[in-house]
N, C-alpha and C positions, 0 to 999 in steps of 0.2 A: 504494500500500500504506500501510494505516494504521500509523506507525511506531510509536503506543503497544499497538497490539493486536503489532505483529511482539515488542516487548519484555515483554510480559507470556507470549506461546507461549514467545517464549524463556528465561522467568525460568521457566515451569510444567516445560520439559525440564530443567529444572536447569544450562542454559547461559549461561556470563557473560562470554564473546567474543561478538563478531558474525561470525565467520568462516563461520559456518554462516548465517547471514540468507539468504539466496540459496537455501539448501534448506528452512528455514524456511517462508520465502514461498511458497514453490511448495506446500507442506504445508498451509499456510493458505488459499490459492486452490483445494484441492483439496478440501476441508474443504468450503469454499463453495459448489461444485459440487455434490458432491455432497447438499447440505443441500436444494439448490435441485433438482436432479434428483426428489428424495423428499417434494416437496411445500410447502417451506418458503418462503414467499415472500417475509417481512418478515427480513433478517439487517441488524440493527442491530449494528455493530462494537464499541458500548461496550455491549451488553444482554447483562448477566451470563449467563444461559443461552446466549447464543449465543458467548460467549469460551470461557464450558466446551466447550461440545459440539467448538468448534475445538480443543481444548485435548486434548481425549481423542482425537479423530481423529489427530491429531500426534503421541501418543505412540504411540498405536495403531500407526501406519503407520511411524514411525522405529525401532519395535524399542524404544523407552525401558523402560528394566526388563525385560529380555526376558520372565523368569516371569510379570510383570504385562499381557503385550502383550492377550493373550486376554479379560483382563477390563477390559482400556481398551477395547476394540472393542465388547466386549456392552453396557458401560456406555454409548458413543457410539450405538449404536445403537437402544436405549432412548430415548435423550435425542433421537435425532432422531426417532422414532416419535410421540413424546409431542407434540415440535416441529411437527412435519405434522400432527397433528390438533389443535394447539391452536388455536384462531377467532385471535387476536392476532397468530399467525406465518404464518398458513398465506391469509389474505385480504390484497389492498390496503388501508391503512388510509384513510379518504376524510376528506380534512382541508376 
């Protein structure tokens, strides 16, 4: 697990123990999955669209702001739509 991406989901939940890392993480690796399920191929850990999209999956899924849970999901879900069809995330890149 990447520890600066675990510390940015956690500074984005508004949390500033690590007590929670462990459920975190599992939020973060499900994020990934799922990204990857939907088409996404290329998930660079430091590539700003791909922290967000973690980043709303996570609050999405923890309940963060509860009145907000609904529009953290459509917005991740957007983000990863747009993700899967963009040419840059969604092929191998051939170096």
């Amino acid at each position: 697990m990447n520890q600066e991406l675990l510390a940015k989901i956690r500074k984005s939940l508004r949390i500033s123990h690590t007590k929670l890392d462990d459920e975190i993480a599992e939020l973060i690796e499900a994020a990934k999955l799922d990204l990857k399920i939907s088409g996404v191929i290329k998930i660079d850990e430091a590539d700003p669209l791909i922290i967000r999209a973690i980043s709303l999956y996570a609050k999405s899924a923890s309940g963060y702001f509860e009145q907000m849970a609904e529009r953290y999901d459509q917005s991740y879900k957007m983000l990863k739509i747009s993700l899967a069809l963009a040419g840059d995330y969604n092929q191998e890149s051939i170096n």
